[in-house]
ZAMARGU-4260 file (C-alpha; in steps of 0.2 Angstrom, whole numbers, plus 5000, padded with zeros to 4 digits):
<rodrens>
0) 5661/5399/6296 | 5644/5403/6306 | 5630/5400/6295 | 5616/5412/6292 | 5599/5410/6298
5) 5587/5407/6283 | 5572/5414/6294 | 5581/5430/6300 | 5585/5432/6281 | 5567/5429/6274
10) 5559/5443/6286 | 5554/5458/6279 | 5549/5475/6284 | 5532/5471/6288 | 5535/5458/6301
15) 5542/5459/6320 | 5560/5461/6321 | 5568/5448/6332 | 5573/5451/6348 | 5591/5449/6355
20) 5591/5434/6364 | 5602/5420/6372 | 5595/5403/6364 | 5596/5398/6384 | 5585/5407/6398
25) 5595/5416/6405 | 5586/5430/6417 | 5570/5429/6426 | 5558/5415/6422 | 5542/5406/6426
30) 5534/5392/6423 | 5517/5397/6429 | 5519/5386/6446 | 5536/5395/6453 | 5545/5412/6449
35) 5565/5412/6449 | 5571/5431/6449 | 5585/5438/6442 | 5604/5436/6448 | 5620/5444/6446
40) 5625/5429/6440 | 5615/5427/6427 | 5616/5446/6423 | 5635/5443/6421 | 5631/5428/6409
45) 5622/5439/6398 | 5634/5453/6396 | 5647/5442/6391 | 5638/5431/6379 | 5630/5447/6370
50) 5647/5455/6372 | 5656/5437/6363 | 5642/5438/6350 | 5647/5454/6346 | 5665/5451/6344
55) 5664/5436/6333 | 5647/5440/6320 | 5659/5456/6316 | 5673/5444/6312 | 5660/5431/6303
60) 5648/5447/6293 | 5633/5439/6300 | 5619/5449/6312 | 5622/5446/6331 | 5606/5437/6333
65) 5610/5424/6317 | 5626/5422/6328 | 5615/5418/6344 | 5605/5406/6333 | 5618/5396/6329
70) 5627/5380/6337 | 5641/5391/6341 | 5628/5403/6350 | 5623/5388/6361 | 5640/5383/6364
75) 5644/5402/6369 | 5630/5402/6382 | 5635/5386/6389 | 5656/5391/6390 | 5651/5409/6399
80) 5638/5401/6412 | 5655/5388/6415 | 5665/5404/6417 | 5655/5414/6427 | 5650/5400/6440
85) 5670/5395/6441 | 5668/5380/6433 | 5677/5382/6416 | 5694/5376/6409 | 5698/5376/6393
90) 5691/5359/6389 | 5696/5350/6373 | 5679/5343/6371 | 5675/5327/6359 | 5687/5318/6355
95) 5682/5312/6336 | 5663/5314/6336 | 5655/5320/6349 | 5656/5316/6367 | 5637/5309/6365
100) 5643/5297/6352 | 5661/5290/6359 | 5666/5284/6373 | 5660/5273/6386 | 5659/5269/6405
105) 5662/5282/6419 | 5680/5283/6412 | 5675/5293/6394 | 5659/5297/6399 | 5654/5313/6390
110) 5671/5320/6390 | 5679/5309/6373 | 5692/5299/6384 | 5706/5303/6388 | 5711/5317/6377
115) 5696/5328/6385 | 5705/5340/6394 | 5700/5345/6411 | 5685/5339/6420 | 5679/5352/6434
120) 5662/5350/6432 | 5648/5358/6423 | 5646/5361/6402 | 5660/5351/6393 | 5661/5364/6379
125) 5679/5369/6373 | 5682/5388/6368 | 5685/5384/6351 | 5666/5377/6347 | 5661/5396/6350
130) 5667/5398/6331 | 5668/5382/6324 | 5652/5374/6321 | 5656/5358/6317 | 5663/5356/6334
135) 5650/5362/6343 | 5637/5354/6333 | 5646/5338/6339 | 5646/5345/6357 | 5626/5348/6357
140) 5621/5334/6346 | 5613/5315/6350 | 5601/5304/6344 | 5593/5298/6360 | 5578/5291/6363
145) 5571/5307/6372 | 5552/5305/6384 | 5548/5322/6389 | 5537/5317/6405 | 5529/5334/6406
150) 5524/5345/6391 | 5510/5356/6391 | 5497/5369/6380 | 5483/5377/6383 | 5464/5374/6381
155) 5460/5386/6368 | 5473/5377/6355 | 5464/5361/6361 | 5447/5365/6358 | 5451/5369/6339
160) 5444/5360/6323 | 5453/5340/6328 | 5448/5337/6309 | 5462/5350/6303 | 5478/5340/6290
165) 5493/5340/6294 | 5496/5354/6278 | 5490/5365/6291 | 5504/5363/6305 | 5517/5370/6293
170) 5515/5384/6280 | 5527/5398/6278 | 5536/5401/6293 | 5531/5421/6296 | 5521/5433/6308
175) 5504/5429/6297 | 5503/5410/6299 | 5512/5406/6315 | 5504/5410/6331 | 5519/5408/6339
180) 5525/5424/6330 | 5514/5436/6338 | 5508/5440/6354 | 5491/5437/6362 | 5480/5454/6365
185) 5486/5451/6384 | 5504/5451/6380 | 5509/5433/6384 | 5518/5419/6372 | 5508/5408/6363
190) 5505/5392/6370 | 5493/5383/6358 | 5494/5368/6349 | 5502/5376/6335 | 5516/5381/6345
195) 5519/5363/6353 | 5520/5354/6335 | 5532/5370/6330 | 5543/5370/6344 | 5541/5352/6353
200) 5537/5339/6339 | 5547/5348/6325 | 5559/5360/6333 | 5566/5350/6346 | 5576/5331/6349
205) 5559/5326/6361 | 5555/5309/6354 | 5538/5307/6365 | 5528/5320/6373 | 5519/5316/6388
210) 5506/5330/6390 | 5499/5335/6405 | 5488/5348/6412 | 5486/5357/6427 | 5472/5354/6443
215) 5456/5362/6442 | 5439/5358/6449 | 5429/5345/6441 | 5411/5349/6434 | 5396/5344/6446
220) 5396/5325/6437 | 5413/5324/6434 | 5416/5330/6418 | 5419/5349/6411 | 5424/5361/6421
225) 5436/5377/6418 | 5456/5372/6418 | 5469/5378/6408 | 5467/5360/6401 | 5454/5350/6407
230) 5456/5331/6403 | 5443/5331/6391 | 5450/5345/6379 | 5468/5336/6383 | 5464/5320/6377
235) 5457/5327/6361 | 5473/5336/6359 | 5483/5320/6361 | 5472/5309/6349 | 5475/5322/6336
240) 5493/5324/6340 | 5495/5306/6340 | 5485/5303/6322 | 5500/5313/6317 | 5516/5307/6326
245) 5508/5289/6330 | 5519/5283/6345 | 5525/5300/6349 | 5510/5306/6361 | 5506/5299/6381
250) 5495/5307/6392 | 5490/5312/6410 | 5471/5313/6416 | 5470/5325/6431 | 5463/5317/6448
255) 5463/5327/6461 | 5454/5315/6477 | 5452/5330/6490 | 5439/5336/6478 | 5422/5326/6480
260) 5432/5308/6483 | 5415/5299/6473 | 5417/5310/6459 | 5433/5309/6455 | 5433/5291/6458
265) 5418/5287/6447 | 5428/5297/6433 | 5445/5287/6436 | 5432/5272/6431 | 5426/5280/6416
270) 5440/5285/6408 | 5456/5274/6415 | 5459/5268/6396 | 5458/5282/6387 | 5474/5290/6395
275) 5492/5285/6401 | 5494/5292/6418 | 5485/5302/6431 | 5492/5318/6437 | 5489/5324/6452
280) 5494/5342/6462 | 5496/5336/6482 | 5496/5353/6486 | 5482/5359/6480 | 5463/5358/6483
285) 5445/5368/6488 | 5447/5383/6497 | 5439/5385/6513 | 5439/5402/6518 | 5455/5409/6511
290) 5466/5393/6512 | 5472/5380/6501 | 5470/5363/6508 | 5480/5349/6500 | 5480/5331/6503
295) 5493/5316/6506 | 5496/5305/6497 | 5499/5289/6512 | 5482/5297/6519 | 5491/5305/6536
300) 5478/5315/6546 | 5465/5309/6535 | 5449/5302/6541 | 5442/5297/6523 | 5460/5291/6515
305) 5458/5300/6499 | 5476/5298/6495 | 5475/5281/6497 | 5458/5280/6491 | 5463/5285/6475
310) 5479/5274/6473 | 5470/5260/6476 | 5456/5262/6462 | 5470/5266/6450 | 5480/5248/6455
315) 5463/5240/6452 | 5459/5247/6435 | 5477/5242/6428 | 5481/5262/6427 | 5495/5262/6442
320) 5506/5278/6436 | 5504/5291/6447 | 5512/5308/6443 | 5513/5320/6459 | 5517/5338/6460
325) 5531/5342/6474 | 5542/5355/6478 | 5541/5373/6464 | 5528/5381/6478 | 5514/5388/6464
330) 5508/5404/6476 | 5491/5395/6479 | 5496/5380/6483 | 5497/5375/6503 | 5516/5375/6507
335) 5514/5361/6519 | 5509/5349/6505 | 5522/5352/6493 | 5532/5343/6504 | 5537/5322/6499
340) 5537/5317/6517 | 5523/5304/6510 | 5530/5297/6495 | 5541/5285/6505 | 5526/5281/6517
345) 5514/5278/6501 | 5527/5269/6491 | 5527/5256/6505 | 5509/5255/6505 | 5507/5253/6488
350) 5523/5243/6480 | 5511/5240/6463 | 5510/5258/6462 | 5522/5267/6451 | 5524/5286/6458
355) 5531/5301/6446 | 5539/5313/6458 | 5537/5328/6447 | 5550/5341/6448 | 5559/5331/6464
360) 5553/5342/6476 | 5567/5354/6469 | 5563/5369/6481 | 5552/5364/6495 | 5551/5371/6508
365) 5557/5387/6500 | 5544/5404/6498 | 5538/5406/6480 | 5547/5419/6472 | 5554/5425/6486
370) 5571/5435/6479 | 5587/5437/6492 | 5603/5447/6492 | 5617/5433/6496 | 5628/5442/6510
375) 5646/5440/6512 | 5642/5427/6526 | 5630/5416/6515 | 5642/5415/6502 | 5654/5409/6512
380) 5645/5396/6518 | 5635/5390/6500 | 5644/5385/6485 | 5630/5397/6476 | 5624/5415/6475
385) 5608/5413/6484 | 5607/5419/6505 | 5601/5405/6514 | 5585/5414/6523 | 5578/5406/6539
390) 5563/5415/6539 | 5558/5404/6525 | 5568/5410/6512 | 5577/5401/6500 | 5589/5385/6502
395) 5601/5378/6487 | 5605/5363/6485 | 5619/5355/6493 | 5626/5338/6502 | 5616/5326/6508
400) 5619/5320/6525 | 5612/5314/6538 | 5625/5313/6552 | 5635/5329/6552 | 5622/5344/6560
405) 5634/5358/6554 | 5630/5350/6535 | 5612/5349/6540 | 5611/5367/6545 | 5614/5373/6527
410) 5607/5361/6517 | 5592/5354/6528 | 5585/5337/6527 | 5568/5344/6524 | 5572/5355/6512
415) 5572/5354/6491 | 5579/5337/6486 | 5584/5332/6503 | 5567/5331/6506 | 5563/5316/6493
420) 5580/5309/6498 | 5575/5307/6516 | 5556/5305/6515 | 5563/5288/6505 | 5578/5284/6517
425) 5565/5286/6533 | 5555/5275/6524 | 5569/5260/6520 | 5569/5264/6501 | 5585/5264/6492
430) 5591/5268/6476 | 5582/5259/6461 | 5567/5253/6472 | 5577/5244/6483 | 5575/5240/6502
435) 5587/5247/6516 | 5592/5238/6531 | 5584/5248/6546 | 5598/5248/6555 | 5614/5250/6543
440) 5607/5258/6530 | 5615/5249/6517 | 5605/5239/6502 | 5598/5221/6504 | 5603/5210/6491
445) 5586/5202/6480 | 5575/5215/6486 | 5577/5226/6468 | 5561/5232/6463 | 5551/5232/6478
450) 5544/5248/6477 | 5543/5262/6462 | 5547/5277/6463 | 5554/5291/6450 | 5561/5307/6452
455) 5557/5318/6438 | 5566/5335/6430 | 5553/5347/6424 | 5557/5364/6425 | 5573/5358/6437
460) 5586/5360/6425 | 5583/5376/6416 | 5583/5384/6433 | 5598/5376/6441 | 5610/5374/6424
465) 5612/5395/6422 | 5617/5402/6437 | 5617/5389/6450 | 5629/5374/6442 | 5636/5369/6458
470) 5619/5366/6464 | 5616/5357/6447 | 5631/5344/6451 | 5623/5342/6469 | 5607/5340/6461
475) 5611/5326/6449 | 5624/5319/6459 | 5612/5315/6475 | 5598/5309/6460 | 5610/5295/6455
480) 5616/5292/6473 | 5599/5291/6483 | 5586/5289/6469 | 5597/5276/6458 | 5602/5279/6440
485) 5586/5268/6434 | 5575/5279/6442 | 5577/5296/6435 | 5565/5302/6420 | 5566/5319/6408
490) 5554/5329/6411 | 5555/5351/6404 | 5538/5357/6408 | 5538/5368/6392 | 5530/5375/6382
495) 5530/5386/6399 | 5549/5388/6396 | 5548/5390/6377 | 5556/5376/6367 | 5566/5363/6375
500) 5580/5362/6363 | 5592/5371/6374 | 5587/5363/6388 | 5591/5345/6379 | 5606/5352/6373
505) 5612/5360/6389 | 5610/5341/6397 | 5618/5332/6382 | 5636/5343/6390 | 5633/5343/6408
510) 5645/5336/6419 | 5648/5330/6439 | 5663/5337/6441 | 5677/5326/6448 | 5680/5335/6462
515) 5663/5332/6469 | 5663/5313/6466 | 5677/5313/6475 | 5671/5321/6491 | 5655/5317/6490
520) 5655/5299/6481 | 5644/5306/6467 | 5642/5293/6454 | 5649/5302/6436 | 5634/5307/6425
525) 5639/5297/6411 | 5633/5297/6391 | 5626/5279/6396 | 5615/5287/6411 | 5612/5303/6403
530) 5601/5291/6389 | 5593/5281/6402 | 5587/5299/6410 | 5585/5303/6394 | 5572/5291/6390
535) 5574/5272/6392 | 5569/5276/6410 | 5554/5280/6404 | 5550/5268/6391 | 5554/5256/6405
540) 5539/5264/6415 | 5528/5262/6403 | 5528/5244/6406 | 5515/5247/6418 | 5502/5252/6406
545) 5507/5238/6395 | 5517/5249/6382 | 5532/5240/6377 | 5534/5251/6361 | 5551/5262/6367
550) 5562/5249/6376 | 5579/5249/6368 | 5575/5261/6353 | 5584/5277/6349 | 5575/5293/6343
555) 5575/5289/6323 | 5566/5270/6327 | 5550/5280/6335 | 5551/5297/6325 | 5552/5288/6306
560) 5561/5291/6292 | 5547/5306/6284 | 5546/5315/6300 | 5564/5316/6301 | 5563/5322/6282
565) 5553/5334/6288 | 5562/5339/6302 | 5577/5341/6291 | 5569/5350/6278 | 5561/5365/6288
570) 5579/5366/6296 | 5587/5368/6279 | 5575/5379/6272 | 5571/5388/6289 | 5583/5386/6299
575) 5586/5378/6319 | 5581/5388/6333 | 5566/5396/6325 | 5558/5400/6342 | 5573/5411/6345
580) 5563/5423/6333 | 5546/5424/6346 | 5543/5433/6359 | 5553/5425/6378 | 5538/5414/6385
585) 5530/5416/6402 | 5528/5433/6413 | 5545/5444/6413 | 5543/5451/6428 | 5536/5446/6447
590) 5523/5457/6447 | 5516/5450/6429 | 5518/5433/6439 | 5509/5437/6453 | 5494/5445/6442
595) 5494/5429/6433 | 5491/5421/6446 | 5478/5433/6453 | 5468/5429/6438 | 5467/5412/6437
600) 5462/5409/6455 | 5447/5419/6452 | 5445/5409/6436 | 5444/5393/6445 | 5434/5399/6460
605) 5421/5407/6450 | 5420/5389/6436 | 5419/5379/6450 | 5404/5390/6459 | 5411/5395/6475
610) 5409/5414/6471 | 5394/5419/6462 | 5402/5432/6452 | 5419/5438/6444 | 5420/5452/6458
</rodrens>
């Protein structure tokens, strides 16, 4: 029996109807840094997963969109994006209570032992949890210790009353008093504090929220200056967060070293223990003239070694995680830079420094938003619907390889991924932070450890895990192959993508299938490594700022007894999935993108005094 949504119910006529929506992104997307088009795929995916809703709220008397917000809603999505991207079996599922919670090893894995039916990759949802929601609660549920390594809001939230009770993060959920219940005057989501509590702290699994911001200029004496959140208004955000979730809140200062190296320095000095991590965007920096200058971060090409400058001052103030942008190509950021051709490099230089390779690279080297028609050709060659462009276009993710030419023309070492995967290799890191021997390749024993570096998710997984699963299994596959199992962090980037439920849930199901560990030695993505991605990854990292607080603890040790109350409470009053009642996030179109993008350009050229009016 599909249970009805208490806040679909408790709407009157006054308030803004729903929408119909998939409680999974599935269409066009942005996370303000990259634009990922529509697909037929993905178009497909839709139809039949309204199409199923359909079908089965006639049979159960409930609304189509209390269907979609439902377990078996989820477990819908995921079985049609299986079916649609040739990936689907009929799979049996968990075996007595939940693939997260049984079995063990890369023999049950997440598939419940033996009993699991067949294993070709992908979501491991059976048909029958589309109408039994005790199966697909089991399916989607878990109890891991989850560190989301990017979150994010924006300044205006951040710069409200910091005195404000916890009363006021949760009245009646309606159009009145939730933000994230209306639109702005320009038409976007909310993105405010509120809406992090609502859809992060209590309407998702995330344990810890690391929360980061994105580069902008520093004032004249290094403080102030116009971002969408500058460290000062993020740090407050965190220090009232925290008051309320104590040990639930991390957080990044932005340092960005090609922008007045003294500056930035002297401010790493004053405020190194106030917060976490730095964060830094390699690709980014001052214009001169019309171009975007970025930086490395091993200091190539560079007479003044910011990069290294920068690293250095960190190691010395015992603040030595570094988080780097790579890859997603923002539209102002220098292409050239996005690019992780240093991290191996810098890794070597620095082994004390511990570098956060945020999103991978996943899709360097490709244009931003650029939007291609796969021909018959290209998908005979790719095991996905994209057309691999030379002219700069777009390139999936695919095999790894360094011998075979013919491999390397689809899925170039340079590209995505491969990028990270070689700029390490070239570089004589393995997996886990270990050495390679020059010559063969292969791991020397005792040398664990010697450098650190993690590959990180945000915004990876909602865009791969819709219409591009093969690319997904290559993806993960190649992570636990190249980067090492130990090395791998959760990251979502919302609240650009909304809440990160789906996306935690989608993960909890995904598979490698055994076809492609076969043929391309991928390790299985087991439930033990899915919870070291998850988070005992990063509580492990933490170790470098001292914090010892997450090792070995599951999501209830951290979270508490009364904030899990609270959690159940809103979701038996309220209702899960009450973000499937907003507004979609982010721009909807490319041309809303691009305007986006227009804007805040002139915003930080104009705050940082370069132009001497809004023109």
């Amino acid at each position: 029996m599909i249970k009805r949504v208490p806040w679909f119910r408790r709407l009157t006529k006054k308030d803004i109807e729903p929408p119909v929506r998939l409680p999974m992104a599935v269409g066009p997307v942005s996370n303000g840094e990259a634009w990922w088009p529509d697909s037929s795929r993905k178009q497909l995916i839709r139809k039949l997963v309204l199409d199923k809703a359909e079908e089965i709220s006639r049979k159960e008397g409930v609304d189509r969109r209390e269907f979609l917000a439902s377990s078996c809603g989820m477990a819908t999505t995921l079985y049609m994006m299986n079916l649609v991207n040739g990936c689907s079996g009929d799979k049996s599922g968990p075996a007595s209570g939940g693939g997260n919670r049984q079995g063990s090893g890369d023999a049950g894995g997440n598939r419940g032992g033996q009993d699991a039916g067949k294993a070709d990759g992908g979501f491991n949802v059976p048909k029958d949890a589309m109408i039994d929601p005790e199966l697909a609660e089991a399916c989607l549920g878990g109890d891991e210790l989850i560190i989301d390594m990017q979150t994010h809001f924006t300044t205006p939230e951040a710069d409200a009353d910091v005195d404000r009770v916890v009363a006021g993060f949760f009245p009646s959920i309606n159009a009145s008093n939730f933000p994230w219940l209306q639109r702005r005057a320009d038409g976007m989501h909310q993105t405010n504090r509120d809406a992090y509590v609502e859809l992060i702290m209590d309407g998702s699994d995330t344990t810890v929220g690391v929360l980061s911001g994105i580069a902008y200029p520093l004032g004249p004496d290094g403080s102030g200056g116009r971002g969408v959140l500058t460290n000062e208004a993020l740090i407050r955000g965190v220090e009232y967060l925290e008051s309320v979730y104590p040990k639930r809140m991390l957080s990044h200062a932005m340092v960005m070293p090609n922008d007045r190296i003294d500056i930035q320095l002297a401010m790493m000095d004053r405020t190194a223990s106030s917060y976490t991590h730095w964060k830094t965007y390699t690709p980014w920096g001052p214009r001169t003239g019309s171009l975007p200058q970025g930086y490395w971060l091993d200091g190539m090409d560079d007479p003044d070694m910011v990069g290294p400058k920068m690293i250095e001052r960190g190691i010395d103030l015992g603040a030595p995680i570094f988080c780097c942008h790579k890859g997603f190509p923002l539209t102002s950021f220098s292409p050239t830079y996005t690019n992780p051709r240093d991290v191996g490099p810098a890794a070597n230089m620095f082994p004390d420094a511990h570098f956060v390779i945020y999103h991978s690279g996943f899709e360097h080297g490709q244009a931003a938003g650029n939007n291609s028609r796969p021909t018959e050709e290209a998908q005979a060659m790719t095991y996905c619907d994209m057309a691999i462009q030379r002219a700069g276009g777009e390139w999936p993710e695919g095999p790894y390889d360094e011998e075979d030419e013919k491999v390397q023309e689809m899925y170039p070492l340079d590209r995505g991924l491969n990028s990270l995967i070689s700029s390490l290799r070239k570089a004589n890191i393995g997996p886990n932070g270990t050495q390679l021997d020059p010559d063969s390749k292969e791991v020397m024993s005792g040398t664990e450890d010697s450098t650190h570096v993690w590959a990180e998710l945000g915004g990876v997984v909602p865009n791969l895990m819709t219409g591009r699963i093969e690319e997904a299994m290559h993806f993960f596959g190649k992570l636990l192959t190249y980067i090492g199992e130990d090395r791998i962090v959760w990251g979502t980037d919302c609240l650009w993508f909304g809440s990160p439920q789906p996306v935690i849930e989608a993960f909890r199901c995904f598979e490698i299938s055994e076809e492609y560990q076969e043929k391309f030695g991928y390790p299985a993505l087991t439930r033990e490594r899915k919870a070291k991605i998850f988070g005992q990854n990063a509580a492990r990292l933490q170790l470098a700022r001292g914090i010892d607080d997450y090792i070995g603890k599951c999501h209830a040790d951290i979270v508490g007894e009364t904030a899990m109350r609270r959690k159940r409470d809103l979701d038996g009053e309220w209702g899960p999935r009450r973000d499937m009642v907003a507004p979609v996030p982010g721009p909807r179109t490319r041309r809303q993108f691009l305007a986006l993008h227009d804007h805040e350009e002139r915003e930080k050229q104009f705050w940082s005094g370069r132009v001497p009016h809004r023109g």
